[in-house]
N, CA, C and O of each residue as an XYZ file, in Angstrom:
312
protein
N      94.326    101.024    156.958
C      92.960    101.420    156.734
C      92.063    100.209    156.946
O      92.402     99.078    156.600
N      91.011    100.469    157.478
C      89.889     99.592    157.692
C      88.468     99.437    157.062
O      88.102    100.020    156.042
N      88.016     98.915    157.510
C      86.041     99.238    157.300
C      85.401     99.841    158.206
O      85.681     99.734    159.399
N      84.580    100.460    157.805
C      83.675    101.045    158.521
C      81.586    101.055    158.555
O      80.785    101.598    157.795
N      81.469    100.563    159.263
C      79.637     99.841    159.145
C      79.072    101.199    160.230
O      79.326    101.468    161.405
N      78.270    101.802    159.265
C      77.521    102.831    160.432
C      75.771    102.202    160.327
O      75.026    101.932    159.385
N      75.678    102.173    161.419
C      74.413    101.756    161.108
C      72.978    102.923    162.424
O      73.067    103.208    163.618
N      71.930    103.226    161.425
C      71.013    103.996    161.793
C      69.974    103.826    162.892
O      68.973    103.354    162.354
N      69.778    103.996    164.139
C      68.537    103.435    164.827
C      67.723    104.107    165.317
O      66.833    103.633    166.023
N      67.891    105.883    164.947
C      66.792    106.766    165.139
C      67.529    107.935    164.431
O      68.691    107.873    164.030
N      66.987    108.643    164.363
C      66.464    109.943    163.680
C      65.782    111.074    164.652
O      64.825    110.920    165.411
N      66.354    111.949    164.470
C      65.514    112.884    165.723
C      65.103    113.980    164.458
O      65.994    114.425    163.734
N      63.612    114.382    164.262
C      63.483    115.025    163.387
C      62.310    116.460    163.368
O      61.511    116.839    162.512
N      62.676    116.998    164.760
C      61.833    117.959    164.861
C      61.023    118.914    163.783
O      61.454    119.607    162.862
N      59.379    118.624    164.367
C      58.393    119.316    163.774
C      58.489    120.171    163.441
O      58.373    120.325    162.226
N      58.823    121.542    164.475
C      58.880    122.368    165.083
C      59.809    123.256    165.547
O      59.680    123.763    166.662
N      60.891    123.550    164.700
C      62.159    124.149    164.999
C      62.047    125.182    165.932
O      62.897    125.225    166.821
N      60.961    126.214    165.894
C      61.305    126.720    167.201
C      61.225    126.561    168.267
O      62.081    126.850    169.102
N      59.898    125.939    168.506
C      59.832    124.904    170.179
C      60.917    124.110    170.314
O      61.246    123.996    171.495
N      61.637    123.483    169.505
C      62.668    122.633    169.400
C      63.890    123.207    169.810
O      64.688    122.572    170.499
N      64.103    124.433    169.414
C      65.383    125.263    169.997
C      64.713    126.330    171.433
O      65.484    126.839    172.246
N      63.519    126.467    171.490
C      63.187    127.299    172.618
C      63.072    126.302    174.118
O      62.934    126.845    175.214
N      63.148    124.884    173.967
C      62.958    124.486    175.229
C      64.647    123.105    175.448
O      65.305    122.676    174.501
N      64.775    122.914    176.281
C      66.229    121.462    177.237
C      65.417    120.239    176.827
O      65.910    119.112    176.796
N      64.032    120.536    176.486
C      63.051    118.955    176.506
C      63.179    118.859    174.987
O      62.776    119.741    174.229
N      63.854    117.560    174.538
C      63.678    116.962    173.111
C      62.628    116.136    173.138
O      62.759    115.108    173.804
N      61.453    116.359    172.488
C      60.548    115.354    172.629
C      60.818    114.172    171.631
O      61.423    114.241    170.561
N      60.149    112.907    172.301
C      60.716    111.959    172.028
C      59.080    111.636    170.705
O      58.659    110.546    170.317
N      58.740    112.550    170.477
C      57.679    112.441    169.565
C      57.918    112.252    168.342
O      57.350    111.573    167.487
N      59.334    113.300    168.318
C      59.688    113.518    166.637
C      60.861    112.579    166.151
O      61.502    112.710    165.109
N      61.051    111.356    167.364
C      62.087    110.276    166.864
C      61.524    109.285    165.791
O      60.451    108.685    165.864
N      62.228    109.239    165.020
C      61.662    108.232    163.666
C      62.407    106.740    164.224
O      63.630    106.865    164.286
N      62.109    105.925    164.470
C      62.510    104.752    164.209
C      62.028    103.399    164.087
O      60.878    103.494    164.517
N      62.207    102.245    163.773
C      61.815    101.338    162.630
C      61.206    101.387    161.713
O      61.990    101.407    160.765
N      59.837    101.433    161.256
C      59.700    100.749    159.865
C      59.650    102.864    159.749
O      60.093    103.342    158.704
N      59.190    103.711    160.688
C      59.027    104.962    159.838
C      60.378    105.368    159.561
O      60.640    106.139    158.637
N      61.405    104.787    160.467
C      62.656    105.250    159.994
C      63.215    104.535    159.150
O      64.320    104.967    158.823
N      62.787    103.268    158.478
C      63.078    102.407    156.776
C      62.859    103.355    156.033
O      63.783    103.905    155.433
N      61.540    103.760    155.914
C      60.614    104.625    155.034
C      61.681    105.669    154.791
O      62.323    106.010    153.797
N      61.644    106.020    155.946
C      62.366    107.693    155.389
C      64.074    107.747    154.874
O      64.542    108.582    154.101
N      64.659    106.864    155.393
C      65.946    106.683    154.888
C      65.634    106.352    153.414
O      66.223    106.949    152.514
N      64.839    105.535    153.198
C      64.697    104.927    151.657
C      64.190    106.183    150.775
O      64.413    106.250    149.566
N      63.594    107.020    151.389
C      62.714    108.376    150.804
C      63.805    108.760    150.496
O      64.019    108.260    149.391
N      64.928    109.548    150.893
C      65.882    109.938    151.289
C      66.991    109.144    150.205
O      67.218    109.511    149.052
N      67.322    108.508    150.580
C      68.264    107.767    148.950
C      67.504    107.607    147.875
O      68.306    107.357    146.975
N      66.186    107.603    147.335
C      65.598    107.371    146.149
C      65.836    109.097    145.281
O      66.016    109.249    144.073
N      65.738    110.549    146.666
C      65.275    111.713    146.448
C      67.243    111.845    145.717
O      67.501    112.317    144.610
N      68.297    111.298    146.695
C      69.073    111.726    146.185
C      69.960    110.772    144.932
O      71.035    111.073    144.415
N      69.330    109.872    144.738
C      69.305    108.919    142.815
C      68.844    109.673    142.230
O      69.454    109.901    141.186
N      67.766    110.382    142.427
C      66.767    110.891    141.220
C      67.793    112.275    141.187
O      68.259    112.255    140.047
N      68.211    113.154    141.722
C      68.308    114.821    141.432
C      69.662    115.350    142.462
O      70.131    116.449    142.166
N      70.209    114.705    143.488
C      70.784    115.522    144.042
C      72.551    114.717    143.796
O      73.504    115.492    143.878
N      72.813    113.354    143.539
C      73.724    113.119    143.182
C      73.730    112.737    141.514
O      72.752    112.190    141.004
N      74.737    113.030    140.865
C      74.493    113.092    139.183
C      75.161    111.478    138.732
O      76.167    111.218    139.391
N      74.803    110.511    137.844
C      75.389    109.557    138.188
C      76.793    109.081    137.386
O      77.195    107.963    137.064
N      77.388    110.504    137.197
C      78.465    110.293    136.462
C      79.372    110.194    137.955
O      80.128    109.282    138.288
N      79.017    111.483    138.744
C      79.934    111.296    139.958
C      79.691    110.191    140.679
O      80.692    109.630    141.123
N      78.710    109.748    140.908
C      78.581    108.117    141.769
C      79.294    107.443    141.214
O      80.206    106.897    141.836
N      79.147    107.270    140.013
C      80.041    106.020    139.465
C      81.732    106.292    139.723
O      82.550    105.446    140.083
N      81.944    107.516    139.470
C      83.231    107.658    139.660
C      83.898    107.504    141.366
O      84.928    106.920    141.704
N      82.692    108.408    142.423
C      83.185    107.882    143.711
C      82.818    106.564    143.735
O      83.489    105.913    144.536
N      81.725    105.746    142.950
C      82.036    104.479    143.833
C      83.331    103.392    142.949
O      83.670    102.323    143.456
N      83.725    103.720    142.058
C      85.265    103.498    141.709
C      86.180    103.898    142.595
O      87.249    103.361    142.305
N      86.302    104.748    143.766
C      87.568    105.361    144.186
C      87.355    104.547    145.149
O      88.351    103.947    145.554
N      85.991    104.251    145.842
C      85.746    103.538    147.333
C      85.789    101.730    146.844
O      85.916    100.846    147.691
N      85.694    101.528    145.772
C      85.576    100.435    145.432
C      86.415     99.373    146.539
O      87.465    100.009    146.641
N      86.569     98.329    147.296
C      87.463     97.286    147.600
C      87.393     96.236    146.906
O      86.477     95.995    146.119
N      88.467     95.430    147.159
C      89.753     95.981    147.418
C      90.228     97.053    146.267
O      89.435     97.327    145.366
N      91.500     97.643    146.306
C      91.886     99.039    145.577
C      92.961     98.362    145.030
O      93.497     97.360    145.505
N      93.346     99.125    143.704
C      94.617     98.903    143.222
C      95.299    100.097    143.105
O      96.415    100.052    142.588
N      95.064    100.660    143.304
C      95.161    102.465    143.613
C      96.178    102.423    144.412
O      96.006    101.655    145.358
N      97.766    103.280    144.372
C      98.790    103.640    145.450
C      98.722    104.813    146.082
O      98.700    105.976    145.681
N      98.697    104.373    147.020
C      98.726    105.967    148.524
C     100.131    106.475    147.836
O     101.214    105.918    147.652
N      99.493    108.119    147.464
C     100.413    109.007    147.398
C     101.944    108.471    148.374
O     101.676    107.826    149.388
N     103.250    108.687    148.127
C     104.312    108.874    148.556
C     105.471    109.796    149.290
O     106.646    109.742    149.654
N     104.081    110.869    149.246
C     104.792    112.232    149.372
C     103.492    112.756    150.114
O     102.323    112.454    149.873
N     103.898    113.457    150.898
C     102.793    114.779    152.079
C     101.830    114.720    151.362
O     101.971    114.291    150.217
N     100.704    115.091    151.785
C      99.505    115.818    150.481
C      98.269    116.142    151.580
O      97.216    116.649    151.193
């Protein structure tokens, strides 16, 4: 097992869902990136601290993801 770094450099975030699915042309209007795409990622993790992740489970996934692990890989299928 390894690491993994994903990192963000646009956002495609159509206005307009049906022009958006009615035409082959993605306009390059509704791409978010730099400081509006900081903004909104940060919007976006503050919305899900406050109400959409509970912080009993964070704490507990970020114990499981924690590195390094002392945790043993199962031994058997699963």
């Amino acid at each position: 097992m390894g690491t993994m770094t994903v990192n963000i450099d646009k956002i495609n975030q159509p206005q307009n869902l049906k022009q958006r699915y009615s035409s082959y042309q993605v306009s390059e209007n509704d791409d978010l990136i730099g400081d509006k795409l900081q903004q909104f990622i940060q919007k976006q993790i503050q919305a899900a601290h406050s109400g959409l992740i509970q912080k009993e489970q964070l704490e507990q996934l970020a114990a499981i993801l924690r590195y390094p692990s002392d945790r043993q890989a199962p031994s058997e299928m699963y």
